[in-house]
N, C-alpha and C positions, 0 to 999 in steps of 0.2 A: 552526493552530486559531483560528476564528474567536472571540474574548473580549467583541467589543461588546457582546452582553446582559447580560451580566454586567456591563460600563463600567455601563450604565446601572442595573441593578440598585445598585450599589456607590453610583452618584452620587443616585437618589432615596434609600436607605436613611441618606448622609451629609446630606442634606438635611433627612430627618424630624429625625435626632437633632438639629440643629442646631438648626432652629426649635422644638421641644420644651422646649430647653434656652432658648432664647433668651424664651420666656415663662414660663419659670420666677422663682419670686421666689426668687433664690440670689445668695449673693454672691463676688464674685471667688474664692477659696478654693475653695467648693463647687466651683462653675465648672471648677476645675482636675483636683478628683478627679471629677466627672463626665464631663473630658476625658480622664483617664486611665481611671479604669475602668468606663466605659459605651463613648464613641464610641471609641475605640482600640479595645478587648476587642472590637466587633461587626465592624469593620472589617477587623481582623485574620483574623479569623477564617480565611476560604480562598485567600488571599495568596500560600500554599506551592505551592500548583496554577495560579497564574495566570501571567499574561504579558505585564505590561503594562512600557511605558516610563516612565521620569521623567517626562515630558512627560504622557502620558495621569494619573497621580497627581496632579500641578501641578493638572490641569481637575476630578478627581475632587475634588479634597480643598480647591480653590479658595475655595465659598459656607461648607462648615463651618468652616474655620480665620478665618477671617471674623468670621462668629458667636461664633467661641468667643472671640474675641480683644477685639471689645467687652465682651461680657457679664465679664472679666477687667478691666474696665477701661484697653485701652492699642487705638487707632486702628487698625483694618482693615487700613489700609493698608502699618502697619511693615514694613519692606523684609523679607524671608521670611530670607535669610542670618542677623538677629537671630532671629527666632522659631526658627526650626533649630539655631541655634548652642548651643552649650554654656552653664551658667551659669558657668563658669571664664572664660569671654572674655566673659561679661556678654548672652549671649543668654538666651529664654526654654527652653530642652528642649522643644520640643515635637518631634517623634514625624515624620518624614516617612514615608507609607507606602510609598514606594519602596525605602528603608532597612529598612520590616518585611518587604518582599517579599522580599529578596536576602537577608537572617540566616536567615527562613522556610525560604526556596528550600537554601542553604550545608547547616543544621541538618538539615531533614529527607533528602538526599541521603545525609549522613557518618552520621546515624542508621541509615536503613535498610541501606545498604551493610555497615554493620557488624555490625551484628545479621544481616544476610544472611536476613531476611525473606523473603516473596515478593514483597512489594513492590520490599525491596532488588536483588534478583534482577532484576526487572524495568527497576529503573532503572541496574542493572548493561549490560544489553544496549540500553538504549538510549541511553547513553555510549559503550559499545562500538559503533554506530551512526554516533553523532556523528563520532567519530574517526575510523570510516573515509571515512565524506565529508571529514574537515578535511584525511586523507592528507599528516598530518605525522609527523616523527619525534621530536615531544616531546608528554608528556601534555598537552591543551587545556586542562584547568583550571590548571594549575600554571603557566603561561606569560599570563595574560589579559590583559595588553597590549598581544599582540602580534593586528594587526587579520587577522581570517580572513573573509572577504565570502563566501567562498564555504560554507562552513558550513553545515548544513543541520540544523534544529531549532531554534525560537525558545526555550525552555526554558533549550538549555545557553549558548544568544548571549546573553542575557538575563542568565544569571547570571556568564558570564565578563563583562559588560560592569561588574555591580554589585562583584565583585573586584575589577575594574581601579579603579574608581573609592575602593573601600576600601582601594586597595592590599594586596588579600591573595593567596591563592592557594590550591591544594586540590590534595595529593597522593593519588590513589588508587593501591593496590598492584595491579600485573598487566594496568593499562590497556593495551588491544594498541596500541601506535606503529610508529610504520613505520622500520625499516633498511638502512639499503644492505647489497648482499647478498656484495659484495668489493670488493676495494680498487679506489677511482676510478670505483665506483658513486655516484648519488645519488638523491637524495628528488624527486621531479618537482618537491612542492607543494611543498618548504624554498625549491627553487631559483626555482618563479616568484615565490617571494616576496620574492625578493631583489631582481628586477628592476623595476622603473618602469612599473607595467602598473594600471590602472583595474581599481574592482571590478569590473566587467562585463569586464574582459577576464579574470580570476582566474577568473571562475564561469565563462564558458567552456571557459578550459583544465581546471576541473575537471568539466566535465560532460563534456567528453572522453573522462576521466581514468576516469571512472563507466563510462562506456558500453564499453570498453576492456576491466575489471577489473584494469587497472594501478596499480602504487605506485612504483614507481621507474624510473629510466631503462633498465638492464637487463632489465625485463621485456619492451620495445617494440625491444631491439639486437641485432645477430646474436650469436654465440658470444665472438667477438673482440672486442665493444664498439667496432666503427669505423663501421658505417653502421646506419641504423634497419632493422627488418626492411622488407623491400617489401610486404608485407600492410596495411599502417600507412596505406598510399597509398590503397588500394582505398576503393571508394566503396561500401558504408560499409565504413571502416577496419576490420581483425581484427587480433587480438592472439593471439599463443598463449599466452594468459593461464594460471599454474597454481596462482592463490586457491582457495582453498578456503572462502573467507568467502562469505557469500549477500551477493549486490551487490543494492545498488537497480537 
């Protein structure tokens, strides 16, 4: 999904409040709770739904923290690690909204999910979605360090990337993961991940993988597990695939 109008919505709307504020006769103080609850509270606001990177937040939120940071009395330019940082290690707290994206994103997920809403419902199948593009055998939120290029959905990339960085993690109960199906089967996508292969070679093998309706090595081997089926060869390759999931 394309998010730029909204980048820009988000960057003129951080822009008003900022200049608004910045001709305000207020002083450092004021300053801070009108940085908390005016420009946070508005900014926040649809965060949960969107999709942006650290980097796109960095450019969003670049000319306000700016503003807010003279009108505070302390130079523009203060290296951001202080402004971000805690007041325990002697930063300012201010609010990165990359950080209210990813609590946003965590919070309203384990909300709806559990309440099992229609909403939750919804964002139940398209987890269940995610996972079978990622066609691994461990839940994708619960593991979000581990890099998956091939992945498909910027929503749940997004927010395993904001875990990894919080170091946290997210167990959902009855996420469908993939099993080897007997002994000295395996997992296609565990096993190319083990190997030394470019994202671009991963999204390959899992586009494959896709086109196929394969999850594991026994799905594409004869009875015996000693040679691949010969169908596999054909051009285009077939599988006797017997998913019963709806593939992309």
């Amino acid at each position: 999904m394309d998010y730029s109008d909204h980048k820009k919505y988000l960057q003129s709307k951080g822009k008003s409040l900022a200049l608004h504020l910045s001709a305000s006769q207020v002083n450092p103080t004021e300053s801070w709770v009108a940085y908390r609850s005016i420009y946070l509270a508005s900014m926040r606001y649809s965060l949960a739904a969107t999709s942006f990177s650290q980097w796109d937040f960095n450019h969003i939120q670049s000319f306000p923290i700016q503003c807010i940071l003279n009108k505070m009395g302390y130079h523009c330019s203060m290296p951001r690690t202080v402004v971000f940082g805690p007041t325990s290690m002697g930063g300012l707290r201010f609010t990165h909204l990359y950080s209210s994206q990813g609590s946003q994103q965590a919070l309203s997920l384990l909300r709806h999910i559990c309440h099992n809403s229609n909403l939750g419902k919804l964002m139940r199948v398209a987890l269940s979605w995610f996972q079978l593009t990622a066609g691994v055998s461990f839940p994708v939120l619960l593991r979000p360090s581990l890099h998956l290029p091939h992945a498909v959905g910027i929503w749940f990339l997004l927010l395993r990337a904001f875990l990894d960085l919080a170091d946290c993690s997210i167990y959902i109960k009855d996420c469908p993961v993939v099993h080897p199906r007997h002994e000295g089967d395996l997992v296609l996508m565990d096993f190319a991940l083990e190997l030394s292969l470019t994202d671009a070679e991963l999204c390959s093998i899992n586009q494959v993988r896709l086109f196929l309706q394969v999850k594991t090595l026994s799905d594409i081997s004869n009875a015996a597990g000693t040679h691949l089926t010969g169908t596999v060869w054909d051009s285009p390759p077939i599988a006797p695939s017997r998913s019963t999931h709806k593939w992309p």
